[in-house]
Backbone of each chain as ProteinMPNN parsed JSONL, in Angstrom:
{"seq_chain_A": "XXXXXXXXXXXXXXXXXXXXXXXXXXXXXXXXXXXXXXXXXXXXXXXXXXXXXXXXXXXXXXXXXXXXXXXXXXXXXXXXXXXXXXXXXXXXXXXXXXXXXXXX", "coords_chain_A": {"N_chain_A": [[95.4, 111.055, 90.937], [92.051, 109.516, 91.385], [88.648, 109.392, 92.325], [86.64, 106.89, 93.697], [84.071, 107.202, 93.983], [83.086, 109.332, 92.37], [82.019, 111.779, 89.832], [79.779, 110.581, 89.589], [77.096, 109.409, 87.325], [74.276, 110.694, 86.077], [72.337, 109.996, 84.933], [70.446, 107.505, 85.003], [68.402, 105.355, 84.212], [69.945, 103.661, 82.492], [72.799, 101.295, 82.573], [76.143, 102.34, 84.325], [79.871, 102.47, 82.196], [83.394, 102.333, 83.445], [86.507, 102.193, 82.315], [89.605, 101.606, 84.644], [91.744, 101.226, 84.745], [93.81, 99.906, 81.908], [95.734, 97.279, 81.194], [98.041, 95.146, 79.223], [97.069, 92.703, 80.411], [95.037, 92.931, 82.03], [92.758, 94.306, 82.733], [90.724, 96.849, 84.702], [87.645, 97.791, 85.887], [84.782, 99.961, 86.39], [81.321, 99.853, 87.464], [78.436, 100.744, 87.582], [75.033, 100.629, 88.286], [71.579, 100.743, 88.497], [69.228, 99.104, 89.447], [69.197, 97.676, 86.703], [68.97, 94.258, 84.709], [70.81, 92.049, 83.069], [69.44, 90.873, 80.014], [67.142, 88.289, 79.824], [68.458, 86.253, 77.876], [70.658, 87.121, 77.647], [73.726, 86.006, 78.15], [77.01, 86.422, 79.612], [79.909, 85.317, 78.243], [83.123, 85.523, 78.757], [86.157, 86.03, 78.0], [87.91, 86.282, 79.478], [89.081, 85.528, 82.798], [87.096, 87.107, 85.865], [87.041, 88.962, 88.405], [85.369, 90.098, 91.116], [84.115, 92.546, 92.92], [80.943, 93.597, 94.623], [80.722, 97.349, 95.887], [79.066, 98.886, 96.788], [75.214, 99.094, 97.51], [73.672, 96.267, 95.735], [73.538, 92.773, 94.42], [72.246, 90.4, 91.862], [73.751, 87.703, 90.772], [73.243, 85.085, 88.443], [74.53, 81.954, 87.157], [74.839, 79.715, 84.525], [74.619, 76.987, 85.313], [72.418, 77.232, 86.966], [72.802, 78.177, 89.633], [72.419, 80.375, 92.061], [73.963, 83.661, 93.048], [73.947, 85.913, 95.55], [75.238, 89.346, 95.796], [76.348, 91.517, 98.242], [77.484, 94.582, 99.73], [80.555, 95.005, 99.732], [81.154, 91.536, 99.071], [82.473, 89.447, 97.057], [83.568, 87.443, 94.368], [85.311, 84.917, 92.095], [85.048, 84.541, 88.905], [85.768, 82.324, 86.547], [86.826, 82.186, 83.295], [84.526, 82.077, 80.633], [82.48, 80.837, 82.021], [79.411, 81.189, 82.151], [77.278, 83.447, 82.753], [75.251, 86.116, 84.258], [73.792, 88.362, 84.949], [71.119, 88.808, 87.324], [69.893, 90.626, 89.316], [69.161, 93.946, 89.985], [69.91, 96.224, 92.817], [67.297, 97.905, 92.855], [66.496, 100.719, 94.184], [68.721, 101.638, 95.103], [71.842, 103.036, 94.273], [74.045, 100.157, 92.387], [77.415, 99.799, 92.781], [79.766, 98.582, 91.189], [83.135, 96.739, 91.37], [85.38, 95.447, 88.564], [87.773, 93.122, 87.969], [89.541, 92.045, 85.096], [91.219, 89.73, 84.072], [93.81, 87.84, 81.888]], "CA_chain_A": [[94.519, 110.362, 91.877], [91.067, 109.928, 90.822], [88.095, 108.432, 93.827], [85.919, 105.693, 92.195], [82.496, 107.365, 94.21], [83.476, 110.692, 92.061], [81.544, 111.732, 88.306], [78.518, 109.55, 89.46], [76.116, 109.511, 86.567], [72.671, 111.54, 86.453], [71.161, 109.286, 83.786], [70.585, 106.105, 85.949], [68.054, 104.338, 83.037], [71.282, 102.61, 81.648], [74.264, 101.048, 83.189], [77.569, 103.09, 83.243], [80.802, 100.789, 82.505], [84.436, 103.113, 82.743], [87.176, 101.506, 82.417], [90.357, 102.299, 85.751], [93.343, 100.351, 83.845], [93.928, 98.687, 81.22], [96.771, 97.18, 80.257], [98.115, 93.948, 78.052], [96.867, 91.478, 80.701], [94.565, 93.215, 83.01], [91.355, 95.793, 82.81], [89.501, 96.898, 85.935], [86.342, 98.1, 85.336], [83.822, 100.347, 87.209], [79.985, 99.725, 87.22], [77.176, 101.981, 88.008], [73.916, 99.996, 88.067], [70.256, 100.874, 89.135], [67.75, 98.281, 88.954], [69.285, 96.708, 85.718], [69.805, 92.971, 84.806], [71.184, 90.913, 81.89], [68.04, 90.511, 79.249], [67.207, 86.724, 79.559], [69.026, 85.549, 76.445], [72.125, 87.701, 77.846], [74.582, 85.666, 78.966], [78.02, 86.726, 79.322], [80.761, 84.21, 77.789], [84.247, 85.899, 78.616], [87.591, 85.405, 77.069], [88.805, 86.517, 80.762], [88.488, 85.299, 84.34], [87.458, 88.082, 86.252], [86.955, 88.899, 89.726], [84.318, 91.512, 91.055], [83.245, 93.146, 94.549], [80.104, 95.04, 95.109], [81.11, 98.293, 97.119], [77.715, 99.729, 97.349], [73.901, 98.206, 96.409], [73.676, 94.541, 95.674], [73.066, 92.419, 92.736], [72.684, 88.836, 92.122], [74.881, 86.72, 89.424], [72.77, 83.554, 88.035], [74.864, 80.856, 86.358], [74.15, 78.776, 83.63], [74.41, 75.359, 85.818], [71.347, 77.077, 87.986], [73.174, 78.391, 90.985], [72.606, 82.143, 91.837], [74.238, 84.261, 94.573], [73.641, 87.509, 95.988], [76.283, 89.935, 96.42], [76.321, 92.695, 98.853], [78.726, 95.389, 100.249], [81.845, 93.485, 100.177], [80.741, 90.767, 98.935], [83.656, 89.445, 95.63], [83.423, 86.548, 93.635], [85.916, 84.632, 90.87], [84.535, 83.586, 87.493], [86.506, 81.695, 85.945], [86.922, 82.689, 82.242], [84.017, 80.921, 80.013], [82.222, 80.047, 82.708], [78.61, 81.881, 81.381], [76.623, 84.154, 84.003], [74.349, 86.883, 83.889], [73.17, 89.137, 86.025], [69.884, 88.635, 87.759], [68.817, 91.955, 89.166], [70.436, 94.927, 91.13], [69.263, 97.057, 93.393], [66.352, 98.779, 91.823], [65.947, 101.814, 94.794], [70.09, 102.544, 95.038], [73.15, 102.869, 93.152], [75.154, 99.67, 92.976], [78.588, 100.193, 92.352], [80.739, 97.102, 91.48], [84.5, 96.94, 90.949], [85.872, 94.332, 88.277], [88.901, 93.612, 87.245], [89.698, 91.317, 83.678], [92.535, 89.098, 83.544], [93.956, 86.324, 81.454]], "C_chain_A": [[93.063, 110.646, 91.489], [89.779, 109.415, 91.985], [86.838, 108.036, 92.632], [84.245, 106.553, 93.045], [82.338, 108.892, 93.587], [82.346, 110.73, 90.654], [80.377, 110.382, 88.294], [77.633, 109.828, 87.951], [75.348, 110.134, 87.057], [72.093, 110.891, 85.767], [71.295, 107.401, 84.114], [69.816, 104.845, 85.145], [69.079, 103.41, 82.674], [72.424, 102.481, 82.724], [75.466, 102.06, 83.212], [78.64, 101.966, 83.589], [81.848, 101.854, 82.244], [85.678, 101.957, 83.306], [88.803, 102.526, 83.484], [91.614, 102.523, 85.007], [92.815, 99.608, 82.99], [94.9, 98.501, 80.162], [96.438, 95.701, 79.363], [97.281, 92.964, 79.015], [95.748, 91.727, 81.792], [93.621, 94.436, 82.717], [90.551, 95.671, 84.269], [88.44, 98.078, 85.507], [85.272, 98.705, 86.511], [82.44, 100.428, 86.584], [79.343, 100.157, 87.864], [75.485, 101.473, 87.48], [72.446, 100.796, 89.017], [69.241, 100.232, 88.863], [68.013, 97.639, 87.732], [69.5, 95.007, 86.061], [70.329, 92.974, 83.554], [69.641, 90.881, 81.272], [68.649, 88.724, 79.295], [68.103, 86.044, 78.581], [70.613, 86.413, 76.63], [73.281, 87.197, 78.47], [76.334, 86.018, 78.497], [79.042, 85.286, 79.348], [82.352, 84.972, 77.965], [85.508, 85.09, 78.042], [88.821, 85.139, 78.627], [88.614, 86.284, 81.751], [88.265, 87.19, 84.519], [86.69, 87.82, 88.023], [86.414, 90.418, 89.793], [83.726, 91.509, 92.419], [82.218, 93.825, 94.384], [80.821, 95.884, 96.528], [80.02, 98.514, 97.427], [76.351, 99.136, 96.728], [73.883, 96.624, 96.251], [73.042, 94.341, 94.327], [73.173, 90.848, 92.898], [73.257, 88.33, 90.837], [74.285, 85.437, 89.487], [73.771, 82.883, 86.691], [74.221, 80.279, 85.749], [73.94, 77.505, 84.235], [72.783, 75.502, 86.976], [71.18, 77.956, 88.905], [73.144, 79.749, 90.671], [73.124, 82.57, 93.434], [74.155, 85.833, 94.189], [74.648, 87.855, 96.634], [76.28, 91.561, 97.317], [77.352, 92.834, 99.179], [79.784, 95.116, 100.569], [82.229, 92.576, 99.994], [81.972, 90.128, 97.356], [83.442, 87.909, 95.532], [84.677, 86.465, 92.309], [84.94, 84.476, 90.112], [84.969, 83.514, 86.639], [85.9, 81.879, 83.943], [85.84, 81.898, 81.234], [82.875, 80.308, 81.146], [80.618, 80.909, 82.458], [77.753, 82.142, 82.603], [75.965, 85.082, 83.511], [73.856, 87.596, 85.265], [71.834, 89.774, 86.241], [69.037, 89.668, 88.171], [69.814, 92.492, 89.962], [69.249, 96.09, 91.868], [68.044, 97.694, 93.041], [66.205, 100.581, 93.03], [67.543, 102.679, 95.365], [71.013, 101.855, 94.178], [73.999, 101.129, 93.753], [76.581, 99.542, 92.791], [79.562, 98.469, 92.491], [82.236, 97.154, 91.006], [85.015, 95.368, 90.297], [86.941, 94.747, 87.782], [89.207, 91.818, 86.542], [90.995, 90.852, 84.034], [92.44, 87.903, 82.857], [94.219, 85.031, 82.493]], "O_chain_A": [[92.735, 111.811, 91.264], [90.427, 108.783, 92.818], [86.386, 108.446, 91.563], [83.231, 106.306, 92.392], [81.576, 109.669, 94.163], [81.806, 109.648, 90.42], [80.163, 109.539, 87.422], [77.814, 111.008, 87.652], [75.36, 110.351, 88.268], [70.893, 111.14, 85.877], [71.96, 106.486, 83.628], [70.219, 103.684, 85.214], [68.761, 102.223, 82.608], [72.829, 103.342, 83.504], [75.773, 102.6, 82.15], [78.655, 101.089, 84.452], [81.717, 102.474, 81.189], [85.721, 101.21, 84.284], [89.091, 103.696, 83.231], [92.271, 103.531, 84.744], [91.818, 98.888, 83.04], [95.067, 98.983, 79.042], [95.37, 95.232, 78.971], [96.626, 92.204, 78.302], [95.483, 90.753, 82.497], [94.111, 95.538, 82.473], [89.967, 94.706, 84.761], [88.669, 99.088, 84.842], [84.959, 97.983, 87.459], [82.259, 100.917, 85.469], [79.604, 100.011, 89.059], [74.909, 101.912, 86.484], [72.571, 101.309, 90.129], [68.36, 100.654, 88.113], [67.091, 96.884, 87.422], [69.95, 94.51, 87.093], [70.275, 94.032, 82.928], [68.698, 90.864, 82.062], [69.709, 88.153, 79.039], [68.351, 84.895, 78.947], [71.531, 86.292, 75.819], [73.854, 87.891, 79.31], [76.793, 85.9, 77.361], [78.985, 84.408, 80.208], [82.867, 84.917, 76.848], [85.687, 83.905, 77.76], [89.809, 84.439, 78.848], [87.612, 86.92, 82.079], [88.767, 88.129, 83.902], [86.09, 86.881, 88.547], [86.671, 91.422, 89.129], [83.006, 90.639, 92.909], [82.471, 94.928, 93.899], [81.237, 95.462, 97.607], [79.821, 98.331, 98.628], [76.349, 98.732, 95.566], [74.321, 96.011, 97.224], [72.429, 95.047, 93.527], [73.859, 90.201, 93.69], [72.928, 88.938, 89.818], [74.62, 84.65, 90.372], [73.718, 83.269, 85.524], [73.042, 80.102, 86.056], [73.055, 76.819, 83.723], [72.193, 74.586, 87.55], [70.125, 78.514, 89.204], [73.543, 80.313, 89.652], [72.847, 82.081, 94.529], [74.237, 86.557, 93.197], [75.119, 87.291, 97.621], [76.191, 92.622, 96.7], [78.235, 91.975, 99.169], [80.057, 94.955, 101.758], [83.347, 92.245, 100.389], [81.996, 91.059, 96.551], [83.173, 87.228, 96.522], [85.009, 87.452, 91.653], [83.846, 84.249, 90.627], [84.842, 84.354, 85.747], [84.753, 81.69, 83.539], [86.344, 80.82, 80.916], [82.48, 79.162, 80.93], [81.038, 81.963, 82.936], [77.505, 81.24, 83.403], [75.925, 85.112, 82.281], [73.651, 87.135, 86.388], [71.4, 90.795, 85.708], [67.886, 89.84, 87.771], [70.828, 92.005, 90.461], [68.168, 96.545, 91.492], [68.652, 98.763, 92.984], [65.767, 101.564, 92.432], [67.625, 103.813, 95.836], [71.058, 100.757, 93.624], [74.391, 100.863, 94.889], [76.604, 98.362, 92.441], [79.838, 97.674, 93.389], [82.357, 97.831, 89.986], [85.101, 94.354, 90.99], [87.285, 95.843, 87.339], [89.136, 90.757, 87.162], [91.865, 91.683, 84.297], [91.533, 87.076, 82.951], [94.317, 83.889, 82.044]]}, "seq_chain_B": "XXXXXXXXXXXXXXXXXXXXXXXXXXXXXXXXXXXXXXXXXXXXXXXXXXXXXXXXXXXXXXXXXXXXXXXXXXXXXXXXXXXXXXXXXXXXXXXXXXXXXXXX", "coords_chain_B": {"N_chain_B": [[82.19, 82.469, 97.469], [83.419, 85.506, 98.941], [83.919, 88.07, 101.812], [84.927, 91.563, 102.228], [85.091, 92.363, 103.856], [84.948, 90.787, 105.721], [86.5, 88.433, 108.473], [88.12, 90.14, 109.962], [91.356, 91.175, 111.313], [92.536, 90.657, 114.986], [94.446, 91.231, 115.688], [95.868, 94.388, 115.947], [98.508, 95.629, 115.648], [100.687, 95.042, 113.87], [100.347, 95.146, 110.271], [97.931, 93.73, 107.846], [98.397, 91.178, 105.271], [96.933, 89.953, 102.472], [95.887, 87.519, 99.847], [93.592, 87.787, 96.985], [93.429, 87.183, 95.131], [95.662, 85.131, 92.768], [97.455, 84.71, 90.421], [98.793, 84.112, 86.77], [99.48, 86.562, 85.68], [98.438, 88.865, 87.13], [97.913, 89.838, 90.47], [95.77, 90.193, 93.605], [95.259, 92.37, 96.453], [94.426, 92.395, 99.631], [94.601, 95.02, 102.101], [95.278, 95.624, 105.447], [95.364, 98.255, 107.799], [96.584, 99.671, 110.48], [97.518, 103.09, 111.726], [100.286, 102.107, 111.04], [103.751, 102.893, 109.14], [105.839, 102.633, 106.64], [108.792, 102.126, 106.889], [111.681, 104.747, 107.321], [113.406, 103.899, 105.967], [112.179, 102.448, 103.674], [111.675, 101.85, 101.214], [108.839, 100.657, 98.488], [109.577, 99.021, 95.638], [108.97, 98.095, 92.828], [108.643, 95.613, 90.793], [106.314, 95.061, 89.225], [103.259, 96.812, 87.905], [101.319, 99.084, 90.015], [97.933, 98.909, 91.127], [95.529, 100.938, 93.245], [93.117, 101.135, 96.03], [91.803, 102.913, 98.233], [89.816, 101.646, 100.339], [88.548, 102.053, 103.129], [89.711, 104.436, 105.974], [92.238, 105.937, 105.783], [95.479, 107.338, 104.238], [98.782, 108.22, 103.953], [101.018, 108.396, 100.468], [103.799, 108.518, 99.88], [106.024, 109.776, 97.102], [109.427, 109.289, 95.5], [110.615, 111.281, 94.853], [109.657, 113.225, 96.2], [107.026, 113.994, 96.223], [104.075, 113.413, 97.848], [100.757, 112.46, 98.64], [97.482, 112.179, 99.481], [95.278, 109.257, 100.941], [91.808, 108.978, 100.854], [88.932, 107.421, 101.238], [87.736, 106.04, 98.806], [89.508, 107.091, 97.32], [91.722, 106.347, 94.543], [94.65, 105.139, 92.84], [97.203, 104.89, 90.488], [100.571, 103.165, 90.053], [103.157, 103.083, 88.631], [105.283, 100.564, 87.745], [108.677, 100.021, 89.785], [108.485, 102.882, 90.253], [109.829, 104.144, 92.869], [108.35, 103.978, 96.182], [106.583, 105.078, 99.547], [104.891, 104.203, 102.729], [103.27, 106.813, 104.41], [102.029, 107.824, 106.627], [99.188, 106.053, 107.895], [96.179, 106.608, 109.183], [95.573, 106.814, 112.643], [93.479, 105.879, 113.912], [91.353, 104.141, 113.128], [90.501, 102.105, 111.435], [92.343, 100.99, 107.873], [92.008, 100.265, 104.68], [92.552, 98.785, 102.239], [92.391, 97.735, 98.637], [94.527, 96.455, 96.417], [95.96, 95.786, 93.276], [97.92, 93.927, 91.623], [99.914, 94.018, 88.7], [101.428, 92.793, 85.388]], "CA_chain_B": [[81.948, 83.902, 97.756], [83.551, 86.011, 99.936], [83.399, 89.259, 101.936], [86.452, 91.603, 102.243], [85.398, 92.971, 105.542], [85.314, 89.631, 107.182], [87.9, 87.996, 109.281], [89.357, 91.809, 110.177], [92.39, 90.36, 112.533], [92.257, 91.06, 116.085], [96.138, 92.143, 116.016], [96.306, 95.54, 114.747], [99.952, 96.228, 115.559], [100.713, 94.955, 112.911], [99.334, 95.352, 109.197], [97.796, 92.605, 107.455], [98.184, 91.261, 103.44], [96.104, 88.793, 102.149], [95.997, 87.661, 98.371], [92.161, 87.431, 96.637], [93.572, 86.545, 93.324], [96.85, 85.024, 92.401], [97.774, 84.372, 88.921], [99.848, 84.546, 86.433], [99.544, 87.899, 85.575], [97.965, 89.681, 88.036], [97.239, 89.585, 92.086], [94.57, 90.753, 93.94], [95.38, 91.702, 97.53], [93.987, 92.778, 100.621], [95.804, 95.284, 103.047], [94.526, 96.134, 106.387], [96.548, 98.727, 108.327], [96.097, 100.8, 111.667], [98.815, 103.394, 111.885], [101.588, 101.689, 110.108], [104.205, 103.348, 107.895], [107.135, 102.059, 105.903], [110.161, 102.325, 107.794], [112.105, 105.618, 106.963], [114.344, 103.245, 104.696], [111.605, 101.036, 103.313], [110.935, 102.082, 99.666], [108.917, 99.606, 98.151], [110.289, 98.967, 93.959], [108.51, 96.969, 92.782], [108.7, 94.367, 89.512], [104.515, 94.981, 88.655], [102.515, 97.82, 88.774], [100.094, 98.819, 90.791], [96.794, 100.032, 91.301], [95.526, 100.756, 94.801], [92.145, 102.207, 96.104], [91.547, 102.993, 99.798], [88.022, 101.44, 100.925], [88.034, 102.112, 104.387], [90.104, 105.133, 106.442], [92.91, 107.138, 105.309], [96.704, 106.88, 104.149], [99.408, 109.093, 102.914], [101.718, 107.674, 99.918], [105.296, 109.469, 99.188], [107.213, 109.213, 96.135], [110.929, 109.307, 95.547], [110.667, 112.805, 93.864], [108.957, 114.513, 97.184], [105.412, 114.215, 95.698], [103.118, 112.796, 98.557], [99.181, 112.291, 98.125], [96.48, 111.446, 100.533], [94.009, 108.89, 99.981], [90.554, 108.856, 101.479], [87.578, 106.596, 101.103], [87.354, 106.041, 97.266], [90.734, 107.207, 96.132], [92.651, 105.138, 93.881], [96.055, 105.622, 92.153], [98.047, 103.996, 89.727], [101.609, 103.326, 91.034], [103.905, 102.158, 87.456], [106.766, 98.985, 88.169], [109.79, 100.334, 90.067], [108.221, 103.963, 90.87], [109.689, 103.997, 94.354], [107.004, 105.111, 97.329], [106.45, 104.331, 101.108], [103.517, 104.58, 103.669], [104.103, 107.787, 105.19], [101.232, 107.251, 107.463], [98.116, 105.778, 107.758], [94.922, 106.431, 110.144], [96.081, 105.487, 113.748], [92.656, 105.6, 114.716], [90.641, 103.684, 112.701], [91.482, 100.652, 109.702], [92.65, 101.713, 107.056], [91.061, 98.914, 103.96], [93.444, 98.829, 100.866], [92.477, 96.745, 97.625], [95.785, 96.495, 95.482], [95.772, 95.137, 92.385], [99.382, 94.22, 91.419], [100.071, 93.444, 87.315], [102.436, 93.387, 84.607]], "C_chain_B": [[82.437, 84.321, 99.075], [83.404, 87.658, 100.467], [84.647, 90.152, 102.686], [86.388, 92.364, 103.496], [85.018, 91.851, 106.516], [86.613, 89.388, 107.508], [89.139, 89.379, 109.159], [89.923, 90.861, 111.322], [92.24, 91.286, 113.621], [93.401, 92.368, 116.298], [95.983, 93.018, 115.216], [98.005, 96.127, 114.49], [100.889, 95.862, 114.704], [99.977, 94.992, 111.222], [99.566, 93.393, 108.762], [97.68, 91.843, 105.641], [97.126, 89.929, 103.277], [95.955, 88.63, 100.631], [94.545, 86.847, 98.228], [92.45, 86.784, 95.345], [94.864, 86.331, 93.259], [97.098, 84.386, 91.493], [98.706, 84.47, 88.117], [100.491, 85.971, 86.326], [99.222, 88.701, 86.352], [97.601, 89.169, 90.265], [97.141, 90.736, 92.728], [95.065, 90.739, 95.609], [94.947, 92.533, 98.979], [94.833, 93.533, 101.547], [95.155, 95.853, 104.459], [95.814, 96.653, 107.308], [96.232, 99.302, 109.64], [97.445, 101.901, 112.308], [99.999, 103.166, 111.597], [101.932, 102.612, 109.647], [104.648, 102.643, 107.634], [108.081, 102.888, 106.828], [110.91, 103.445, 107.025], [112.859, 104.989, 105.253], [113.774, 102.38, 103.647], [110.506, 101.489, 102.284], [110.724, 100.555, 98.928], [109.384, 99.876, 96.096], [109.846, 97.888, 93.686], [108.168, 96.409, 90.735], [107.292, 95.113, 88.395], [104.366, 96.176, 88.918], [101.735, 97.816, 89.696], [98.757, 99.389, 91.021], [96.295, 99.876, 92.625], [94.234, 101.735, 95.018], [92.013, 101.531, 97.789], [89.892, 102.876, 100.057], [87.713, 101.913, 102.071], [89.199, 103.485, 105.335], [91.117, 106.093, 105.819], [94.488, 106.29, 104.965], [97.495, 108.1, 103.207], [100.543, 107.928, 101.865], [103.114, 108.862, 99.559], [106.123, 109.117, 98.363], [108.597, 109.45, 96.346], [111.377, 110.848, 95.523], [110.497, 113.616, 94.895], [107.182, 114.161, 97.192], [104.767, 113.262, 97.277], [101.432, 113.395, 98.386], [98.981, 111.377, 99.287], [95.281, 110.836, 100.098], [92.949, 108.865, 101.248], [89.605, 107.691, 100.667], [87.259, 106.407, 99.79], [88.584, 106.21, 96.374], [91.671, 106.189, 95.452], [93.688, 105.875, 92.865], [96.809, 104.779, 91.538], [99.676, 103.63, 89.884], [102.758, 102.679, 89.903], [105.087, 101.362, 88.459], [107.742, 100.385, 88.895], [110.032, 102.364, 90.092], [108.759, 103.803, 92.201], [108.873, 104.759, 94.966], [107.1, 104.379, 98.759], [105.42, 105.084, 101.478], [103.528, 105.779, 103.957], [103.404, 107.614, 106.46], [99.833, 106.849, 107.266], [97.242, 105.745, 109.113], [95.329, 105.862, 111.237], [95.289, 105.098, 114.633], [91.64, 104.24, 114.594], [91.534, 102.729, 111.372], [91.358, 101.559, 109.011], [92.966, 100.045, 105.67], [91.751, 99.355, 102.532], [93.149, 97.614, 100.071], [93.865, 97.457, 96.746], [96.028, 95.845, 94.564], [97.476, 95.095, 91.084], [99.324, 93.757, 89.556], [100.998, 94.183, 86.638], [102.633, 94.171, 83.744]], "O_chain_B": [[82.097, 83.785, 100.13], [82.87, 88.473, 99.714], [85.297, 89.626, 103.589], [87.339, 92.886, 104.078], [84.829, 91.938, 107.729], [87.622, 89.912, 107.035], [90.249, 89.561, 108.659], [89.297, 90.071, 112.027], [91.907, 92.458, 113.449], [93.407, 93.532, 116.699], [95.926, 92.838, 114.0], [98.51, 96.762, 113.565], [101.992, 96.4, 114.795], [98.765, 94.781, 111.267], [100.358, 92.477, 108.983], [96.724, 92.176, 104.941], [96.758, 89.143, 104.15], [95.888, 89.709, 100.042], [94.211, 85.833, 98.84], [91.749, 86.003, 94.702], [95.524, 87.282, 93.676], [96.964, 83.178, 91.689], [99.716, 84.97, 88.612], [101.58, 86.39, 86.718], [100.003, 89.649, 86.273], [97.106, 88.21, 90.855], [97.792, 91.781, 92.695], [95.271, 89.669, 96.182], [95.57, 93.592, 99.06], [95.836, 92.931, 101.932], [94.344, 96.752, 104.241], [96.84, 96.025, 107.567], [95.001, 99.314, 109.678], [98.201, 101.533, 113.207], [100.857, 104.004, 111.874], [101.096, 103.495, 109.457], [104.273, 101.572, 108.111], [107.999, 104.022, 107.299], [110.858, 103.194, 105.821], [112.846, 105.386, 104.087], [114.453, 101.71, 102.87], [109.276, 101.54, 102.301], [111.549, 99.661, 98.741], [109.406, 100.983, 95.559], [110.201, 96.812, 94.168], [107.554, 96.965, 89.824], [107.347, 95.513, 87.232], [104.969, 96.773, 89.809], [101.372, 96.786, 90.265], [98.718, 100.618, 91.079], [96.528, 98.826, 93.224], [94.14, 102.824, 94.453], [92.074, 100.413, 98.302], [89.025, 103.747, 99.988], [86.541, 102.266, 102.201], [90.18, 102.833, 104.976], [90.648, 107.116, 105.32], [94.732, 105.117, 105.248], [97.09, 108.689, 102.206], [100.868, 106.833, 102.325], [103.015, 109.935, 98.964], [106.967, 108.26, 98.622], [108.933, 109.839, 97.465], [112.321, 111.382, 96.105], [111.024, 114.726, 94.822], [106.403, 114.14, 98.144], [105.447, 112.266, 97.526], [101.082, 114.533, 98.072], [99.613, 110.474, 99.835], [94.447, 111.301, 99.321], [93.295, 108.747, 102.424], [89.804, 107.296, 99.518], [86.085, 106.742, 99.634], [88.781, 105.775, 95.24], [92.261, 105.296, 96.059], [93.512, 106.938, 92.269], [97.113, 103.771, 92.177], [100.012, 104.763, 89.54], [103.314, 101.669, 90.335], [105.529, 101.626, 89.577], [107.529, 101.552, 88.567], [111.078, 103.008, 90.007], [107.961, 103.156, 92.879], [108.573, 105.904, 94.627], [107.626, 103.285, 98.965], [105.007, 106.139, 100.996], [104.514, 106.015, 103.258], [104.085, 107.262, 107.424], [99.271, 107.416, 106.328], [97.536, 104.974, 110.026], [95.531, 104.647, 111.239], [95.529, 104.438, 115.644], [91.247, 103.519, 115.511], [92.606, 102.742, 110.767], [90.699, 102.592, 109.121], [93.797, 99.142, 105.763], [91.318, 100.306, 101.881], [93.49, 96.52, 100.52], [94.089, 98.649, 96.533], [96.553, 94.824, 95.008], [97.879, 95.848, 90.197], [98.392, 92.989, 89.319], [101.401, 95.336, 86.792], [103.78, 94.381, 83.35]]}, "name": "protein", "num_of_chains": 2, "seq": "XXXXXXXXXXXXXXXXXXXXXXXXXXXXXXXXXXXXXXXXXXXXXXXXXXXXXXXXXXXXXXXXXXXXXXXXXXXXXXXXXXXXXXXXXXXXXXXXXXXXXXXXXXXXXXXXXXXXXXXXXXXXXXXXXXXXXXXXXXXXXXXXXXXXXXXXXXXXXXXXXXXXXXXXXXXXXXXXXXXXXXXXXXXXXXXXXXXXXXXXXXXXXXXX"}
């Protein structure tokens, strides 16, 4: 048994990304953000839908068609595999902690 | 976009499932409990694995073997295919906020 608010980081400059599971068809993924985004020219192109909650902090996710939403405490979203996003800004004054998880 | 502490059901006397993701490979699913167990006889065996993290109150889990583990507010546990386990109890004061992330 391991608790996902456990082995926080101390070096908050950079993202942390650990991975929970991951098997043949499925990775969930923990994120540890402070004030990062996506660099402009960063857009993520996945191979995998994935699906992602903020637990703690907020962050917003801008699409390539325009559309941006803001996710807070609870807050979960699909995105459909290919579908190219980026992430707009996060918290800058607390941790935000997001939980994804990768599938085909 | 949605938010996984809306629409908490009124009825607690019973627990509640809800599926966030359903796919081929994997589903995503919501469990909201208040005091529930599993029925003395009511080992679940199950096909998929599982992974399971407690967002919101408490819960004990008991394996086949004896082994029982308590989760709190962050804990998460990996649960392989056809491990048998049951509720033993969960929080009869307060919800008790289970993401479960079932895959093959």
């Amino acid at each position: 048994m391991e608790n996902i608010y456990a082995q926080f980081p101390q070096d908050l400059t950079r993202e942390h990304f650990s991975d929970l599971v991951q098997s043949e068809h499925v990775r969930i993924e923990r994120i540890i953000s402070r004030g990062q985004s996506s660099p402009e020219s960063g857009w993520y192109d996945q191979e995998d839908h994935e699906w992602v909650i903020v637990l703690e902090g907020s962050a917003g996710i801008r699409f390539e068609d325009g559309r941006e939403i803001v996710l807070r405490k609870g807050d979960h979203v699909k995105i459909p595999a290919h579908v190219r996003h980026r992430v707009s800004h996060t918290d800058p004054d607390n941790i935000t902690l997001w939980l994804a998880v990768f599938y085909r």
